[in-house]
Every structure is written in C-alpha cells, then in structure tokens.
C-alpha positions in Angstrom: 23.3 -3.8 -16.7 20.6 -1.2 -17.0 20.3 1.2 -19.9 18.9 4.1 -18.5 18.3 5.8 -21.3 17.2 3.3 -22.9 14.4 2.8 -20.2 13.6 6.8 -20.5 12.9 6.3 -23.7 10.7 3.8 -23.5 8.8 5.0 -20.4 5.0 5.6 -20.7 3.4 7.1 -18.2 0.0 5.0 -16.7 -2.9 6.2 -17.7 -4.6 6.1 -14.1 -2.0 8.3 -12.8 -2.9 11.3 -15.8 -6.4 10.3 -14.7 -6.2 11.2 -11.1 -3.8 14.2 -11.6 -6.6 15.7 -13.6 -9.4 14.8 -10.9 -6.9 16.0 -7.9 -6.0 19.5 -10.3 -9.9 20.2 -11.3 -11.7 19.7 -7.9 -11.9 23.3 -5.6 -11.0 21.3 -2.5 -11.4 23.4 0.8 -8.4 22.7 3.5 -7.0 24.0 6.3 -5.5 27.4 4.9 -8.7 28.1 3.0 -10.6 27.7 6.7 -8.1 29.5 8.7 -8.5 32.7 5.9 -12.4 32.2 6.4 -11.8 32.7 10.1 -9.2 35.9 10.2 -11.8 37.3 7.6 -14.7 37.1 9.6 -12.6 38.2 12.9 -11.5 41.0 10.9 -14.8 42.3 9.9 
C-alpha cells in the first residue's frame, strides 16, 4: 500500500513546471477583460 506521506515527503517539484509558472506570471498578456475595459473606456470618453 501507498505511503502517502511518505511520497509528500519525497516529492520534488519538475523543474519545467517552476519554469513556465515564471514565464506565464512575468509576461503582461492582454485578454479579453483588458480589451473589453479598453472599449467602455473609450465609449465613455
């Protein structure tokens, strides 16, 4: 049977995964919410 704790302690998380999680976090993406506020702002003004 599995030792989950066991396993916890053990776990290491992959490398490529706090590699992309720092790409995804540090790029100013623009998306649909950011567009939408673009739009009402100029309407507005």
């Amino acid at each position: 049977m599995i030792n989950f704790d066991e396993e916890i302690q053990k776990f290491e998380p992959s490398p490529e995964i706090e590699q992309a999680e720092d790409v995804i976090n540090n790029n100013d993406l623009t998306d649909i919410s950011d567009i939408l506020k673009e739009l009402l702002k100029d309407k507005l003004d």
